[in-house]
N, C-alpha and C positions, 0 to 999 in steps of 0.2 A: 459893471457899475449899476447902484439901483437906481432907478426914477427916484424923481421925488415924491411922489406915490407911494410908491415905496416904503421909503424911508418916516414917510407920516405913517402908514397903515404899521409898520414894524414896532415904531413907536407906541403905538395904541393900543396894540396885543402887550408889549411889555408893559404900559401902565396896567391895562387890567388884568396883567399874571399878577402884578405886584399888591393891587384892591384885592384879586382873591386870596392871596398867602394870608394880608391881614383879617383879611374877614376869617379863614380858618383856624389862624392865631388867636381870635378872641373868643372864639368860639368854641376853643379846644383848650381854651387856656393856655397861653403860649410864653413859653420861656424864652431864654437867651439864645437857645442852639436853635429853635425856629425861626425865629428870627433871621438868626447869622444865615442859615441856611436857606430863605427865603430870597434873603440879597445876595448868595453867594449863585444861587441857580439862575436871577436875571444876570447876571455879569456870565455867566454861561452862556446865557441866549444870546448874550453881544455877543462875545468872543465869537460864535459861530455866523457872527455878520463879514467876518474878516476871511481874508486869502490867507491860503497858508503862504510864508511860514507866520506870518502875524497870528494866525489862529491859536496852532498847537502855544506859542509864547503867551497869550494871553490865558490858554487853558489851565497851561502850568503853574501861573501867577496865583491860583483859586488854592486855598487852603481849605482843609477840613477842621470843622468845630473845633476835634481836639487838639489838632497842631497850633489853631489859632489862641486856646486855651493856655497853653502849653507857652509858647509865644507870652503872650500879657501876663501870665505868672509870672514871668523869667524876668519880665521888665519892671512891676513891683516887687519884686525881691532887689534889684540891684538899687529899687529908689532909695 
C-alpha cells in the first residue's frame, strides 16, 4: 500500500504527463488520435498503480485509436 505521499507525488507526475501531452498537442498541432492517446497512456500509468490481477484487467480495458474509431463508427451508423 502507498503512503499518502505517495499517492499525492503519483498524482503530480500524472497531472504534469498530462500539461505536457497538451502543450505537445498544440504545439504539434494535435488531432483526435493525440489526444485519445494522450488520455489513453495516463489511464496506463493508473493501471500500473494496481496489483495484479486488477492491473493486467484494467490494461486490457485501454483500446487503441482505431478500435476506438471503429467502435463510435458502429454506434453512428446504428443511430
Amino acid at each position: 500500500m502507498q503512503s499518502k505521499d505517495g499517492v499525492i507525488y503519483m498524482n503530480k507526475l500524472i497531472v504534469l504527463f498530462m500539461c505536457a501531452v497538451i502543450i505537445i498537442c498544440f504545439i504539434e498541432g494535435c488531432t483526435y488520435q493525440s489526444w485519445y492517446d494522450g488520455i489513453q497512456e495516463s489511464h496506463r500509468q493508473e493501471c500500473y498503480e494496481y496489483q495484479e490481477p486488477e492491473r493486467t484487467k484494467c490494461l486490457e480495458e485501454i483500446k487503441s485509436y482505431d478500435k476506438y474509431k471503429r467502435d463510435r463508427e458502429e454506434i453512428i451508423k446504428i443511430k
